[in-house]
C-alpha positions as CSV (number, residue, x, y, z in Angstrom):
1,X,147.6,84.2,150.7
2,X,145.6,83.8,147.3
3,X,147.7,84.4,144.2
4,X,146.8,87.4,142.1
5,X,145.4,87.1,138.5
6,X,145.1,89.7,136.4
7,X,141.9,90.2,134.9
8,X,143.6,92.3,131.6
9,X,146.7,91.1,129.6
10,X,147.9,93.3,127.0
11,X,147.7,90.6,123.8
12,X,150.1,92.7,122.0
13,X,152.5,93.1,125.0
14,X,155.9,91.8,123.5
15,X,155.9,89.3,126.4
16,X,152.8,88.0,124.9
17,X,153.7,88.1,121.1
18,X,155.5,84.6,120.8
19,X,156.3,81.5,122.9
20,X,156.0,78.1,122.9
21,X,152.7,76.5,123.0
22,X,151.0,73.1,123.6
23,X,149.3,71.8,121.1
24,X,145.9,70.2,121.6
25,X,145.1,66.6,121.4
26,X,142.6,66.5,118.4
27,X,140.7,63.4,117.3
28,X,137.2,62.4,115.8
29,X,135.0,64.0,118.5
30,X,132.4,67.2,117.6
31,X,135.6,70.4,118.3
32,X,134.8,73.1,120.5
33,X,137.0,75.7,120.9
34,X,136.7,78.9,123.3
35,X,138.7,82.1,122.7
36,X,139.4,83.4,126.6
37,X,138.1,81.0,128.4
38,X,139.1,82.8,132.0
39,X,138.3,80.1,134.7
40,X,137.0,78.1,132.8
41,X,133.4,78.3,133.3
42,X,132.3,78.4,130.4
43,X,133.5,75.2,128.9
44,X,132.8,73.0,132.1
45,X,129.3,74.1,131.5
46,X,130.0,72.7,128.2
47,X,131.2,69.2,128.9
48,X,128.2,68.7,130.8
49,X,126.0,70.0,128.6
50,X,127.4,68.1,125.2
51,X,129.5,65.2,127.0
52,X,130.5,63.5,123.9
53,X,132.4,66.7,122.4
54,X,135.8,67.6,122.1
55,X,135.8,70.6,124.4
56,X,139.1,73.5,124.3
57,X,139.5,76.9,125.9
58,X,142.2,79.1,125.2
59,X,143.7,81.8,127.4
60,X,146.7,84.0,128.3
61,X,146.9,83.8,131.5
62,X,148.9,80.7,132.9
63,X,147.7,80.2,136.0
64,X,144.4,80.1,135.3
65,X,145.1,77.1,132.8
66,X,147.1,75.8,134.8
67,X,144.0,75.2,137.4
68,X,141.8,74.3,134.7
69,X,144.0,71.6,133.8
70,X,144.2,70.4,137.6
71,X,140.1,70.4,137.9
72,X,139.7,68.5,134.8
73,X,142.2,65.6,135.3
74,X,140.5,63.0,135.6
75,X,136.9,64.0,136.2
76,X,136.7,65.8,132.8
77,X,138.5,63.9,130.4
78,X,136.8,66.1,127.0
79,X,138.2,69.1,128.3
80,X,141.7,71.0,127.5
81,X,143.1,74.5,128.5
82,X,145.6,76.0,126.7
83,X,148.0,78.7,127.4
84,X,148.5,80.8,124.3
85,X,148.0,84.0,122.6
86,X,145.3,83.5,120.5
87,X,146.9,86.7,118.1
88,X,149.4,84.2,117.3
89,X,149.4,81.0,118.2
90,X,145.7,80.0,116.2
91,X,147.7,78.0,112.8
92,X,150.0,76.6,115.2
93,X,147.3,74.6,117.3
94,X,144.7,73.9,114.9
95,X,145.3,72.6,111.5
96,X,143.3,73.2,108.7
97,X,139.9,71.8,109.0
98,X,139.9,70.5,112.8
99,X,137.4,72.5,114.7
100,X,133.9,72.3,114.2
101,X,132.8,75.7,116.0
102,X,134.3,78.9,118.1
103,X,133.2,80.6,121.0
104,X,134.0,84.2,121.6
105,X,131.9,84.9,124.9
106,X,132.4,88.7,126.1
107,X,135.7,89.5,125.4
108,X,137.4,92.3,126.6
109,X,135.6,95.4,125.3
110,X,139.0,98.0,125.7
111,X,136.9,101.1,125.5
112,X,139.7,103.5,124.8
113,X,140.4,104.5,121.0
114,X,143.8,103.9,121.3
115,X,142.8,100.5,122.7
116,X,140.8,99.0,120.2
117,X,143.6,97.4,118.2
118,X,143.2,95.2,121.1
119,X,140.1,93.8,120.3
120,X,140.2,90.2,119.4
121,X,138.3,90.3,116.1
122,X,140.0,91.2,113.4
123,X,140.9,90.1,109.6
124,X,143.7,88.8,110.7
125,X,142.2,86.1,113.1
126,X,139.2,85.7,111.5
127,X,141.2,83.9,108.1
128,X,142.8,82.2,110.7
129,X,139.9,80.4,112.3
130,X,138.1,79.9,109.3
131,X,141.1,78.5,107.8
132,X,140.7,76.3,111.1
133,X,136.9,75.5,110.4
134,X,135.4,72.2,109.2
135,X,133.4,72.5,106.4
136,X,130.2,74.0,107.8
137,X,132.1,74.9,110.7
138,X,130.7,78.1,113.3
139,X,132.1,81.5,114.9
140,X,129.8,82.8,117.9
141,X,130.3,86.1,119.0
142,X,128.2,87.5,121.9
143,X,128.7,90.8,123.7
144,X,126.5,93.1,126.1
145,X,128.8,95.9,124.5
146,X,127.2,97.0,121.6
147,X,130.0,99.0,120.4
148,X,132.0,95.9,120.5
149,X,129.4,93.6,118.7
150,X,129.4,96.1,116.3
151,X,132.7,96.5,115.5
152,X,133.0,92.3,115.4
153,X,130.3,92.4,113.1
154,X,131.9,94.5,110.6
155,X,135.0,92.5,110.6
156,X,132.7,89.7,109.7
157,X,130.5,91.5,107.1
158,X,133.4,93.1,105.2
159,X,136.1,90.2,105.2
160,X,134.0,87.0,105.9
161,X,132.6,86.5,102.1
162,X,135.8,86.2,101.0
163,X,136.4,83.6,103.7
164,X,133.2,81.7,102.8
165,X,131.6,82.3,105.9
166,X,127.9,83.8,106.3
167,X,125.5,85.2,108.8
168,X,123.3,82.7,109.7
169,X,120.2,84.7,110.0
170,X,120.8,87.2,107.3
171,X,124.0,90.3,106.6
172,X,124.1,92.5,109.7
173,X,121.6,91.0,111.7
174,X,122.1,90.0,115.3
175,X,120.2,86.8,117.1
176,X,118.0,87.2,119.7
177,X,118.8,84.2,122.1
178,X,121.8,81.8,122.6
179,X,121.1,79.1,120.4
180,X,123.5,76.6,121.4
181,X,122.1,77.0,125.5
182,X,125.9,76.9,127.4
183,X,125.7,80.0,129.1
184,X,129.0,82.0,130.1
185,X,129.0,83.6,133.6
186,X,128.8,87.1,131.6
187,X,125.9,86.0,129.9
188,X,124.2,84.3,133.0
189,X,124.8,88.0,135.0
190,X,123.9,89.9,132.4
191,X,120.4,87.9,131.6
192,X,119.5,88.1,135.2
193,X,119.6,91.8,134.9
194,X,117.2,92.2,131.9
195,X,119.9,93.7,129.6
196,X,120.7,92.7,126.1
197,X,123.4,90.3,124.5
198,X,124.8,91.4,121.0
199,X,124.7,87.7,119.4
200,X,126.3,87.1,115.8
201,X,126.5,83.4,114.3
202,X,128.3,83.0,111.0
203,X,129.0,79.4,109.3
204,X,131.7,78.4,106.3
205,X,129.9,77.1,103.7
């Protein structure tokens, strides 16, 4: 019988809120980091893609880490999953100035009102990963929600000058195309069907 993952964790579940956590190996390589990596896809795109960077997906669900892990042993030495809560855990696995760029790929949109706290942009998190960044370190945020790009966006706009961090193209503007290439299964699904992606890019310096 297959063992069942959840596809939705409740980040704010007390069960979530605080545990241990493994911290990352970090070194000289080019830092990648994904926030809800899921399987995993995303990143072992990545590796391939850009072999000679450090590549790092985070999630909350164990098991799927736990295979990540398995498949890269090995075969995919550049690649590391780590079972956290990324509400929490962010300071504790990434010192300041040790990742050179994020990936937020189509997270969980929780449409309800009463929901949204949920959402994984917010001021809170956001000092934390700049505080994370290399100088001239990246966020990318990418939705096919609009709603949900929006509301990212604002976070950005309204917090991220006094962060140091700026949109790449120009305040509230939203790129056409990915410009880094990795595509995330969301992303490849949703091209194929002709629909739009919500794409923001903002850089500390």
């Amino acid at each position: 019988m297959s063992k069942r993952i959840r596809h939705h964790v409740n980040p704010l579940s007390m069960n979530y809120l605080d545990f241990e956590v493994k911290k990352p190996l970090l070194d000289h390589r080019f830092t990648e980091v994904e926030l809800g990596c899921a399987e995993g896809e995303f990143i072992f795109d990545r590796t391939n893609d850009k072999p000679e960077h450090r590549i790092i997906g985070l999630e909350i669900r164990r098991s799927l880490i736990d295979d990540i892990n398995s498949k890269a042993k090995g075969n995919f030495p550049a690649i590391t999953g780590v079972f956290c809560n990324i509400n929490t855990h962010i300071p504790r696995l990434f010192p300041k100035e040790t990742v050179d760029r994020f990936f937020i790929n189509f997270p969980d949109p929780w449409f309800k009102k009463d929901h949204h706290k949920r959402r994984v942009v917010s001021p809170s998190l956001l000092s934390e990963l700049v505080s994370s960044l290399k100088p001239n370190g990246e966020i990318f945020f990418q939705s096919d929600i609009f709603d949900l790009a929006m509301d990212a966006m604002s976070v950005f706009e309204e917090f991220g000058p006094q962060y140091g961090i700026y949109n790449v193209l120009s305040e509230w503007s939203f790129m056409r195309n990915n410009p880094f290439g990795t595509m995330s299964r969301r992303e490849k699904y949703v091209t194929e069907e002709g629909l739009r992606v919500w794409r923001i890019l903002y850089r500390l310096g």
